[in-house]
N, C-alpha and C positions, 0 to 999 in steps of 0.2 A: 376416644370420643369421636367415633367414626360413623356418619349419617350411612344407612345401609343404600348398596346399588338399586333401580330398580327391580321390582318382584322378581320373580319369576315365573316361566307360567309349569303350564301341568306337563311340562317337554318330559319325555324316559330319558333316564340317566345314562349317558351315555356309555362306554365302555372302560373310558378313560379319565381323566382329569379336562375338564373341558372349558373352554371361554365360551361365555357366553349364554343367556338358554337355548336352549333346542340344536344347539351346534356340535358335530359329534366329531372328537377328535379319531385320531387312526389308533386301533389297538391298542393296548401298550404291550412292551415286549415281553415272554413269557418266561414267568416267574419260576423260583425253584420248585422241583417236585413236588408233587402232594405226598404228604406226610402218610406213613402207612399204618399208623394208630391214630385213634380217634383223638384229637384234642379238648385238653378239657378247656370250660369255657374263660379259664383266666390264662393262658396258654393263648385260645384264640383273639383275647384282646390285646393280648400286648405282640403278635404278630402286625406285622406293617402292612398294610394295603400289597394285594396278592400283584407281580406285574410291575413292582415300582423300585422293585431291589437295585444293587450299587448295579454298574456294570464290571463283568470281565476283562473289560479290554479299557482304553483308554475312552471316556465321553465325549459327543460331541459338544460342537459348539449350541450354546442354549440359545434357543429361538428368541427373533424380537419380537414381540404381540403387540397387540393394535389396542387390547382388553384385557382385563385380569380374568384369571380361573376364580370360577363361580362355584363348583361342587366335584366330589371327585365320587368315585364308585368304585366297589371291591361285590364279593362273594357278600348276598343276601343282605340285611338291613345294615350296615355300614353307613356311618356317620364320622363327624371331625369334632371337637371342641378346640377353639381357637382362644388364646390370652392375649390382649394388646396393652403396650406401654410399661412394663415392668421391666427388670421385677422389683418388687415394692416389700421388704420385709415385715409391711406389718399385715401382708393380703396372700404374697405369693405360697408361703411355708404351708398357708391352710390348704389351698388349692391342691399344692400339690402333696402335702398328706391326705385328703380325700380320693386323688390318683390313686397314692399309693392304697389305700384303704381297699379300693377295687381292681388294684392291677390293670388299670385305664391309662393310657398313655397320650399325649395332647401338644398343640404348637403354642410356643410362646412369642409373640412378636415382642423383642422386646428394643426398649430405646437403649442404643448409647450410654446417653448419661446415668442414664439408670444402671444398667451392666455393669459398668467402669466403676459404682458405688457399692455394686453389692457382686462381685465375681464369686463367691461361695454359692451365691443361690444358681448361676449359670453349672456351676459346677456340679451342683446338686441334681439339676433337670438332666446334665448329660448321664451322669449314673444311671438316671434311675428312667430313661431311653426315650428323654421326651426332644421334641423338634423344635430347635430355635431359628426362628426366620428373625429378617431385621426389618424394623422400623424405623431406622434413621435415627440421629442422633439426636435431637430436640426433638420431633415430633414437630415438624412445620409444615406448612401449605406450600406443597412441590410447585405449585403449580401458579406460587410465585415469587418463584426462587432463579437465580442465572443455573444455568447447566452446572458449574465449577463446584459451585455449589451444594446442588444435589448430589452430585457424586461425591466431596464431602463427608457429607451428612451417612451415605451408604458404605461409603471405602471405614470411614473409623469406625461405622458401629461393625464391621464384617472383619475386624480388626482385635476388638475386642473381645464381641465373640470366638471367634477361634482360640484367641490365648486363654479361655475361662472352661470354653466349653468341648475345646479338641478339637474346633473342625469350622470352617467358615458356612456362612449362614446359607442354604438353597433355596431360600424362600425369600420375598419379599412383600410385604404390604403396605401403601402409599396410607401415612397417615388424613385422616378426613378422608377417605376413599379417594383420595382427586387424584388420578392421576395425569401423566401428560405423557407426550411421548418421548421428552429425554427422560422421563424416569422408566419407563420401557426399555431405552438402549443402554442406558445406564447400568439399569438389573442384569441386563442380558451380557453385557461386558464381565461383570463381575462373578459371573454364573448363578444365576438368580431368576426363578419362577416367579411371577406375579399373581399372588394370591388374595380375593376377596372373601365374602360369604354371601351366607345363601340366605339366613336366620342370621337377624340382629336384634339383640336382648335387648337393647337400650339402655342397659344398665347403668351408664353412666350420667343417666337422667336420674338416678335413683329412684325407680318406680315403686318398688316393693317389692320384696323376697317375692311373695307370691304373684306378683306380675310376670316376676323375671322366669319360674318355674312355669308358670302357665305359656310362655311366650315360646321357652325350649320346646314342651310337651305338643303344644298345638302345629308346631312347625316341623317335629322331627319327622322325616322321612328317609327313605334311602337315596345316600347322596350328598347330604346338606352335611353346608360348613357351619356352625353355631359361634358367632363374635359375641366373649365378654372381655370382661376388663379386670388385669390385678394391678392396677395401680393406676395414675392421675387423680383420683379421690376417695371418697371414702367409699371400699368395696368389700363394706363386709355384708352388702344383701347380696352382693354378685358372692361370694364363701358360701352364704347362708345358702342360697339357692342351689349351689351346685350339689350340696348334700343331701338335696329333697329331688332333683330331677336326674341325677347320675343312675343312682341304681334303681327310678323307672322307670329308664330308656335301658336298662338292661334288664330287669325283670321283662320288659317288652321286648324283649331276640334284639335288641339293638347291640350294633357292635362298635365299639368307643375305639379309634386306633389312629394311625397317623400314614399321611400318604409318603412314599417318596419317588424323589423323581423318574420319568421315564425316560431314561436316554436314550441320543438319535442313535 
């Protein structure tokens, strides 16, 4: 249940994963070789954002930001689907059988307590190559919280995660968007990116199916992070919807995939 950042405006996407609009991060470092057959197109979505691969060598230390990353960019119409507050077995299983349905891979923010109740479905996302950033553990207002606290909230859900899903979380997203700047140094301690969006569905206003598809479709462009929700309520128009705008953001060249980090 996250109020979206302000708009954005018509800035070009940068090159990289960027804070901010119109602010153009440096490069990101250069990705494996291009493939020397043609890939087909479920091949090309379940590749990750071109330039964001592990590193070879040991990573640096993650930067501390002032702002969360707004939109990220790859090779031609490149998009994100984003999931916050789950997982939720009576919402996530659908979601991500429609993934699987298109071979579309996606971030799930999910809470703590949620993870800690359901680790088969974390287990499920990591198979099947999707990105678990963390949400904290309750889902509460960082932003008024003591420090000990927010870290907290981040150390156990980044805790969980790993035991479920193999790998501690590299993303993070400040529930209600609020962020502050301990939850900035906080992330950055724990290796953790700060990620918002670009497109919010609202979906957890329960608009309607058809709100929630018209709201992806009118916004999708190259670039954009897309926020819904599989869990805090009832989200089966947030299901419904994704099964009516998924594959016509791919029927439209759009490409569904997931970013990873740029190391220094």
């Amino acid at each position: 249940m996250c109020p979206a950042p302000p708009a954005l405006g018509a800035a070009t996407v940068a090159a990289a994963i960027t804070p901010g609009a119109g602010k153009q991060a440096p490069p990101p470092a250069a990705g494996a070789p291009a493939a020397r057959r043609p890939l087909k197109p479920s091949e090309y979505r379940l590749r990750p954002l071109t330039g964001y691969g592990p590193p070879r060598t040991t990573p640096g230390r993650t930067p501390v930001r002032t702002e969360p990353l707004l939109r990220v960019s790859g090779r031609g119409r490149t998009m994100v689907l984003t999931f916050d507050d789950g997982p939720d077995p009576r919402y996530t299983p659908h979601i991500l059988d429609t993934l699987a349905r298109y071979e579309v891979r996606a971030m799930f923010f999910v809470c703590g307590e949620m993870a800690a109740a359901h680790p088969d479905l974390l287990a499920r996302m990591a198979d099947e190559g999707h990105v678990v950033g963390n949400h904290t553990w309750s889902h509460p207002l960082l932003t008024e919280l003591r420090r000990s606290r927010i870290r907290s909230e981040m150390e156990r859900t980044s805790d969980i995660v790993e035991k479920a899903h193999g790998h501690r979380p590299e993303w993070f997203r400040a529930p209600y968007g609020a962020w502050n700047r301990a939850a900035f140094q906080l992330g950055a301690e724990l290796g953790m990116e700060p990620l918002a969006w670009t497109v919010d569905t609202l979906d957890w206003t329960t608009p309607g199916t058809r709100t929630i598809v018209d709201r992806v479709e009118d916004g999708a462009a190259p670039g954009v992070v897309v926020l819904s929700h599989d869990a805090g309520g009832d989200r089966g128009q947030s299901v419904r919807a994704l099964r009516r705008y998924l594959p016509a953001l791919l029927d439209d060249g759009y490409h569904l995939t997931v970013p990873r980090r740029q190391y220094a």
